[in-house]
C-alpha positions as CSV (number, residue, x, y, z in Angstrom):
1,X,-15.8,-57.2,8.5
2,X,-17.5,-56.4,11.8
3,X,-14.2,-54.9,13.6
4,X,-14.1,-52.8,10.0
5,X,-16.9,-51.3,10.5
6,X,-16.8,-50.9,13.8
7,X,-13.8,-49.1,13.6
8,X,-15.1,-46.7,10.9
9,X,-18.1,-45.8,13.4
10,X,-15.7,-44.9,15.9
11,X,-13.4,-43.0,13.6
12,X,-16.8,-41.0,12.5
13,X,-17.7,-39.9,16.5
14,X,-13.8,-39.1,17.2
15,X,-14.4,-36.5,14.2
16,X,-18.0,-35.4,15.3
17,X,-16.9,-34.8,18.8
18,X,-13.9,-32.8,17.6
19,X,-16.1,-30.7,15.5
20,X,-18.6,-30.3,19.1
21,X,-15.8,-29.1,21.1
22,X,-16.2,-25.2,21.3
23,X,-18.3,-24.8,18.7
24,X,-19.6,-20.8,18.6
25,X,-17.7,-19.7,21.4
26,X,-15.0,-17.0,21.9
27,X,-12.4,-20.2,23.0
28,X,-13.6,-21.5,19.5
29,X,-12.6,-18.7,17.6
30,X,-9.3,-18.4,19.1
31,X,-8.4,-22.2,18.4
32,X,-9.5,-21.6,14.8
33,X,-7.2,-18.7,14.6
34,X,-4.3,-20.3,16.4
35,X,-5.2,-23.4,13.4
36,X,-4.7,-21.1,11.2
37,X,-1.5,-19.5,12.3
38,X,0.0,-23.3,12.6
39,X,-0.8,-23.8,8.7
40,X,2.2,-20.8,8.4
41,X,4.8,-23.2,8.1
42,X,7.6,-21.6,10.5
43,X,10.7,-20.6,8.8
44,X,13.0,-21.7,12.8
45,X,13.8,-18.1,13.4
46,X,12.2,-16.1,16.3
47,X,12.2,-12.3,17.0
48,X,12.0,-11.0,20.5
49,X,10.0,-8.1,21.0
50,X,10.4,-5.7,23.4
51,X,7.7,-3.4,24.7
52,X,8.0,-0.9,27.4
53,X,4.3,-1.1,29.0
54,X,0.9,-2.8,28.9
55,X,-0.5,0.2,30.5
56,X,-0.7,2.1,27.4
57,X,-3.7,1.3,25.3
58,X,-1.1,1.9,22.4
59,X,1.5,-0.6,23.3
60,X,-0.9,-3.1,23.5
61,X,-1.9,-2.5,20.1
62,X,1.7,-2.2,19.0
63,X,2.9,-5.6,20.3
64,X,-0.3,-7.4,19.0
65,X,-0.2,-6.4,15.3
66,X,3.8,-7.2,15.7
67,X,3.2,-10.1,16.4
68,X,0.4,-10.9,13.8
69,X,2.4,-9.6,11.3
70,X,5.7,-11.6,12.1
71,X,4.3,-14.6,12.6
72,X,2.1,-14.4,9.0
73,X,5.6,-14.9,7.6
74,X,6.7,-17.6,10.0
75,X,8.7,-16.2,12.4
76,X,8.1,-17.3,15.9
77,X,7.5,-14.2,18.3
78,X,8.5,-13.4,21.8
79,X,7.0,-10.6,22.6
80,X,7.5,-9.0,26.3
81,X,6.4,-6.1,27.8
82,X,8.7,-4.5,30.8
83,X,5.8,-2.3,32.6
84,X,8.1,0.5,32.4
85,X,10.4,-0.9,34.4
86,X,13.8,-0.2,33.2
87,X,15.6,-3.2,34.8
88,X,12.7,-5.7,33.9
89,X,13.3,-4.6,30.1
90,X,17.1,-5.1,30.5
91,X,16.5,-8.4,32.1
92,X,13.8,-9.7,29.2
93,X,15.9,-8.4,26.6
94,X,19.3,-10.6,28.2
95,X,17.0,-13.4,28.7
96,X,15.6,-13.4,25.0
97,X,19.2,-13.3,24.2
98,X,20.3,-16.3,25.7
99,X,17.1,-18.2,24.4
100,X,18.8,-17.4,21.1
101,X,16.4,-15.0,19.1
102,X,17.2,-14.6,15.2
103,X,16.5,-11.0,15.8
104,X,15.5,-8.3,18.3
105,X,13.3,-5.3,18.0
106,X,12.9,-2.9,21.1
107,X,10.9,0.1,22.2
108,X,12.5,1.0,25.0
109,X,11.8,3.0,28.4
110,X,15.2,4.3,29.0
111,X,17.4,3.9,26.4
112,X,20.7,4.5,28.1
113,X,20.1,1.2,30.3
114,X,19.8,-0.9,27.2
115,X,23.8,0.1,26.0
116,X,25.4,-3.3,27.2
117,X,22.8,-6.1,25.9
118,X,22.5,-4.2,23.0
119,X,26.2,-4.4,22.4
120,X,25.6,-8.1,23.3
121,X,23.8,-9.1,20.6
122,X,25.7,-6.9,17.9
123,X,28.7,-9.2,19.5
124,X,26.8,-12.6,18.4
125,X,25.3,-11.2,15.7
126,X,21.6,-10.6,16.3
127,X,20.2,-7.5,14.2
128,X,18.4,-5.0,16.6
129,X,15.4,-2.8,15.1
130,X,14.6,0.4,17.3
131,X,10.7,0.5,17.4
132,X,9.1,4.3,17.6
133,X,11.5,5.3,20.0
134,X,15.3,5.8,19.0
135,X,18.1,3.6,20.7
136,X,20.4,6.0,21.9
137,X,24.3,5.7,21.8
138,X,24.2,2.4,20.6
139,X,25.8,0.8,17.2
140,X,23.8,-1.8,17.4
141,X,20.6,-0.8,15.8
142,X,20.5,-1.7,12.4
143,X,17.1,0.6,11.6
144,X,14.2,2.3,13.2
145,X,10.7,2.9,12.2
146,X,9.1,5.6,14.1
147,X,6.1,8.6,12.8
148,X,7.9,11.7,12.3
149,X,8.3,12.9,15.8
150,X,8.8,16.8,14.8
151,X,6.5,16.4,12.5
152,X,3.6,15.5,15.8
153,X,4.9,18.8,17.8
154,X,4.3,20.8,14.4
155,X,1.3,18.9,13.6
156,X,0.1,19.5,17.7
157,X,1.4,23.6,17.4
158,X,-0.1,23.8,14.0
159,X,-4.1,22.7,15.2
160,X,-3.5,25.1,18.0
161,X,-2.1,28.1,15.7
162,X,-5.4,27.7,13.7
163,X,-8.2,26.9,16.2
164,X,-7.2,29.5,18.1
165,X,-6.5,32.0,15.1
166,X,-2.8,33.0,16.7
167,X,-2.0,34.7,13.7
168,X,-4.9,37.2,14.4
169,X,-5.2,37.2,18.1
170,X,-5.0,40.5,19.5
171,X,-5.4,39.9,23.8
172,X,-2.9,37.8,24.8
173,X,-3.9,34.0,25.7
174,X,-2.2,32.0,28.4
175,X,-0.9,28.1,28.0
176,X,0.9,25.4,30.1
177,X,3.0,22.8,28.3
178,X,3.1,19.0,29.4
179,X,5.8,16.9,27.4
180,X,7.0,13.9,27.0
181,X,9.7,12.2,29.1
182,X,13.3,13.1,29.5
183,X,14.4,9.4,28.7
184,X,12.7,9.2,25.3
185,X,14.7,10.6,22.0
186,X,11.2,11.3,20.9
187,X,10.1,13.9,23.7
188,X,12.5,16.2,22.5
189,X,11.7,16.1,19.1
190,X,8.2,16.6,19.7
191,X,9.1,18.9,21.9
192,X,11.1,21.1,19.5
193,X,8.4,21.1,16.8
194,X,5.9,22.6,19.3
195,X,8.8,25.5,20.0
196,X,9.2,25.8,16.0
197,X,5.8,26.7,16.1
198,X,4.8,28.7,18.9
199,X,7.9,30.6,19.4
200,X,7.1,34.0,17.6
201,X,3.8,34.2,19.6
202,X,5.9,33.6,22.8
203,X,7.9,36.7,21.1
204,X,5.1,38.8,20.7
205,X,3.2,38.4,23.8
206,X,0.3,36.9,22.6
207,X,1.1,33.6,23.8
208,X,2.0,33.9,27.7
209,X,2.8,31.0,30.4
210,X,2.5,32.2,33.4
211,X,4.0,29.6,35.4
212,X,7.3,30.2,33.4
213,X,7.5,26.4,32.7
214,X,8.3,26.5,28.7
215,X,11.9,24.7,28.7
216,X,12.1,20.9,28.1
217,X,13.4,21.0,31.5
218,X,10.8,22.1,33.6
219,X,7.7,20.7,31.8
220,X,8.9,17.2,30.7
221,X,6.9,14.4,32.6
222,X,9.2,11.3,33.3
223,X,7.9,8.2,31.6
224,X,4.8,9.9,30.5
225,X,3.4,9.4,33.3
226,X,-0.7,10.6,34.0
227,X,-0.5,11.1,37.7
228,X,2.8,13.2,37.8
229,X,0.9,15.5,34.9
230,X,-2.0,15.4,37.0
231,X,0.0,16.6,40.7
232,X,2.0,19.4,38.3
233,X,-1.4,20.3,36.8
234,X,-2.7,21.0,40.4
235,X,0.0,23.0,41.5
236,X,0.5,24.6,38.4
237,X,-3.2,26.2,38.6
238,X,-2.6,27.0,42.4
239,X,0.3,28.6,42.2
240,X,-0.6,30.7,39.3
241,X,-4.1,30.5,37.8
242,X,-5.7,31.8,41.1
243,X,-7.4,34.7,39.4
244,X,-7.1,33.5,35.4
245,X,-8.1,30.7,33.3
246,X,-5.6,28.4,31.5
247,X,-6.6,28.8,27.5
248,X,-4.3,26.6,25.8
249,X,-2.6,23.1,27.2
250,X,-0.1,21.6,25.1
251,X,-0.1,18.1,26.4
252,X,2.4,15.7,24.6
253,X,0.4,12.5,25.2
254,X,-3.2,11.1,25.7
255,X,-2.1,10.4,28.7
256,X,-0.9,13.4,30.3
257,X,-4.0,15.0,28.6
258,X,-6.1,12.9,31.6
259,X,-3.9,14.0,33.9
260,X,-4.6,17.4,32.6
261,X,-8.1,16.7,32.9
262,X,-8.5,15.5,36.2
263,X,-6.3,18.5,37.5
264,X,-8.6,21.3,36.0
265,X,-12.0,19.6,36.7
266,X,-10.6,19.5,40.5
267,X,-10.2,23.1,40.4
268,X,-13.6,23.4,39.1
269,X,-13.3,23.8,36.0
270,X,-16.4,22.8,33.5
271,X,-15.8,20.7,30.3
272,X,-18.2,22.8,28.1
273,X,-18.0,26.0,29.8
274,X,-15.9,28.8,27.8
275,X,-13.4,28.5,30.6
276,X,-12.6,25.1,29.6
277,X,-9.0,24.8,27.9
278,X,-7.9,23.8,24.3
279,X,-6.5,20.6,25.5
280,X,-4.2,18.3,22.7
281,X,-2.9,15.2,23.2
282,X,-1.2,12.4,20.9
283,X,-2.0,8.6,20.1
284,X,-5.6,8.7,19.7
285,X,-6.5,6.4,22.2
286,X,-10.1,5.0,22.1
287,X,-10.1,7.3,26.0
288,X,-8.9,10.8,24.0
289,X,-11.3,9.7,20.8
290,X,-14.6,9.7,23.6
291,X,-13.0,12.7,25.3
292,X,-12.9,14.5,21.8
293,X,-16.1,13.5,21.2
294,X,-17.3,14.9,24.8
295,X,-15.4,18.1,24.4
296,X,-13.0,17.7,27.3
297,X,-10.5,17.0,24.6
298,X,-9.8,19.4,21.4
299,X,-7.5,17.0,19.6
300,X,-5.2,14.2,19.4
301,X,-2.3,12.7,16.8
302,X,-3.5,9.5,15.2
303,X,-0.6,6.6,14.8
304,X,-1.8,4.1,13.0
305,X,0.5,0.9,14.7
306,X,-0.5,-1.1,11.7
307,X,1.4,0.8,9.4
308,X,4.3,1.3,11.8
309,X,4.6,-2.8,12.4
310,X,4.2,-2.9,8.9
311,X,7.5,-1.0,8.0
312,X,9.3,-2.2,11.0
313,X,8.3,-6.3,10.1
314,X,9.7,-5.2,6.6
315,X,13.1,-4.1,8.3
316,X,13.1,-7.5,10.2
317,X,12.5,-9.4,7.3
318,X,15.6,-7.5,5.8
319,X,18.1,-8.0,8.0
320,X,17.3,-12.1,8.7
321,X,17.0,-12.2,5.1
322,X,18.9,-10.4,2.7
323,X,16.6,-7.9,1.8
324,X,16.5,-4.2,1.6
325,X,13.3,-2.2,3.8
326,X,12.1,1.0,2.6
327,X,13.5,3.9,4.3
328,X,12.7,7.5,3.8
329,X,15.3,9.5,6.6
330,X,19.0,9.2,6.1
331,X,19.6,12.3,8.1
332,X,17.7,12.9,10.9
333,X,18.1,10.1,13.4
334,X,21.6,10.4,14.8
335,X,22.1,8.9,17.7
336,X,25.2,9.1,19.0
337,X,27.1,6.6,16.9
338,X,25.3,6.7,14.0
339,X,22.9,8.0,12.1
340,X,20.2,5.3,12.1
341,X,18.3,4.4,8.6
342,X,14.6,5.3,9.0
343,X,11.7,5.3,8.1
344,X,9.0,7.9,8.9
345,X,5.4,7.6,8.8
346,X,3.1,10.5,9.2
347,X,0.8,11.8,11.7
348,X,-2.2,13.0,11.6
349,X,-4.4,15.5,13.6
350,X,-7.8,14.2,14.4
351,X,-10.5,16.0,16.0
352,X,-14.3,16.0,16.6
353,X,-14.7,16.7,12.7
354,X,-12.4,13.6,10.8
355,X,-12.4,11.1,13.6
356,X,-15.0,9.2,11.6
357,X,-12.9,9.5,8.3
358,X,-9.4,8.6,10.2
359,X,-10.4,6.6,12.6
360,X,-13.6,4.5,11.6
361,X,-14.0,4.4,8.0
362,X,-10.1,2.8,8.0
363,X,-11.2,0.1,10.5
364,X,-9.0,1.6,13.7
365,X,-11.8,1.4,15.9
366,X,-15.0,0.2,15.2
367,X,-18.1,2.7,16.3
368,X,-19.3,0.4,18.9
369,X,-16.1,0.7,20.5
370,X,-16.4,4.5,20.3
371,X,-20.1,4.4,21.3
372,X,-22.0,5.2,18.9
């Protein structure tokens, strides 16, 4: 009888010492959550995810909901990011397939490099799903989920056609385009609904670029990259802004809009002042939302990555089991060897007037995070 109840007293300050450990801190909150992920019971399969770069606040935000979302349904997650470096992503994406991943889904850096593993896995039979940024010249891709690429140039043309009442100018206005880079499907696209835009006023002199830099060619920036916008910023507005202000920037990315940034306050120019540039950008990044805010930024494209992993978890869950995604482009995506089932979400313009309403009321960001 003793040794009974002895053992029940130690059986009751194993529990309460359990219950003490990390109670009310952040460690706590992450066991619970990881406790509550185990009760998923796992279905065996695991899905390698492939992202190009933790340097982008969006990728981060992209691989976390992935992952969230894929393993709420039980699928194991291995989830990589490659720093954009193309070789590293080659090598994660071999190495998940000799682990023996169920299925793979890839945003890729340069999609061209990715070819042979890709034609690996079609060989042993592991379903590939290209993530916001179209595998090129590949078979292998079974769908892709993406925004609508054109649809973010027209979107980015479309804010600038309006704010700065193109349709009505009279003097012409000068602009410098900074795009996306040459190794991403998307850049082009974006790219070519900017053109669809602005091309008339290009016609009719009221737009006017005076470094001559409006082909894809000369104003892509390779892998997106901030400091090579900010260096062709620089020389851009030495070379030919020595005696006239910059009006309009088309800048393809957050990123390249602090690039942008950087370059004109360096040549002294004044957020606030009316010398100041319209200056676009894309992702809404919490950086762009405070630079709206602050006025050194006019506008940027919000993507909301928990709808895109949404639709792209639904395609995974398709192919490993028998089920049929919702796609909404048959057409458009052709890359090469295929035409690659889609589907397209849509992007939105947000500025200093709907951030709250795009942004805040639907949970994106929190207003402590944007600081208010």
């Amino acid at each position: 009888m003793k040794k009974k109840v002895l053992s029940m007293l130690l059986t009751s300050v194993m529990v309460l010492s359990l219950a003490a450990c990390g109670g009310g801190s952040s460690e706590s909150a992450s066991t619970e959550g990881n406790t509550a992920n185990s009760e998923v019971e796992s279905n065996g399969k695991v899905v390698g995810v492939a992202m190009p770069t933790q340097s982008s606040e969006r990728w981060i935000k992209d691989g976390d909901n992935m992952k969230k979302q894929l393993e709420a349904l039980g699928y194991e997650v291995d989830l990589q990011y490659a720093e954009d470096d193309v070789q590293q992503q080659v090598a994660q994406i071999e190495n998940m397939l000799a682990s023996g991943v169920s299925c793979l889904v890839v945003a890729s850096i340069d999609s061209s490099a990715l070819v042979n593993p890709l034609s690996q896995a079609k060989a042993a039979g592991i379903p590939v799903v290209a993530y916001d940024r179209l595998l090129m010249d590949t078979d292998a891709v079974s769908y892709y989920a993406t925004f609508d690429n054109k649809g973010v140039g027209t979107a980015i043309a479309k804010y600038v056609e309006e704010k700065m009442d193109l349709a009505n100018a009279t003097e012409p206005l000068t602009f410098e385009m900074f795009m996306g880079s040459p190794d991403d499907n998307n850049a082009y696209m974006l790219y070519d609904g900017i053109m669809e835009v602005i091309q008339p006023y290009i016609d009719n002199g009221i737009l006017v670029c005076k470094s001559g830099q409006v082909d894809f060619e000369s104003n892509n920036t390779l892998r997106w990259d901030q400091q090579t916008a900010m260096k062709r910023c620089e020389d851009i507005l030495t070379s030919s802004y020595a005696d006239e202000k910059i009006d309009i920037v088309f800048s393809a990315y957050d990123g390249l809009s602090y690039g942008v940034k950087a370059a004109l306050e360096g040549a002294g120019y004044q957020v606030g002042s009316e010398d100041w540039p319209l200056i676009t950008g894309q992702d809404a990044e919490l950086m762009a939302v405070k630079n709206i805010i602050a006025g050194s930024q006019a506008m940027s494209i919000a993507k909301d990555t928990r709808i895109l992993a949404e639709k792209c978890v639904a395609m995974v869950q398709a192919v490993l089991e028998g089920g049929t995604p919702e796609i909404n482009d048959e057409t458009t995506y052709d890359n090469g060897k295929l035409i690659v089932p889609s589907y397209l979400c849509e992007p939105v313009a947000v500025d200093k007037d709907n951030y709250k309403e795009i942004l805040v009321d639907t949970e994106y960001y929190t207003e402590a995070e944007i600081g208010e």
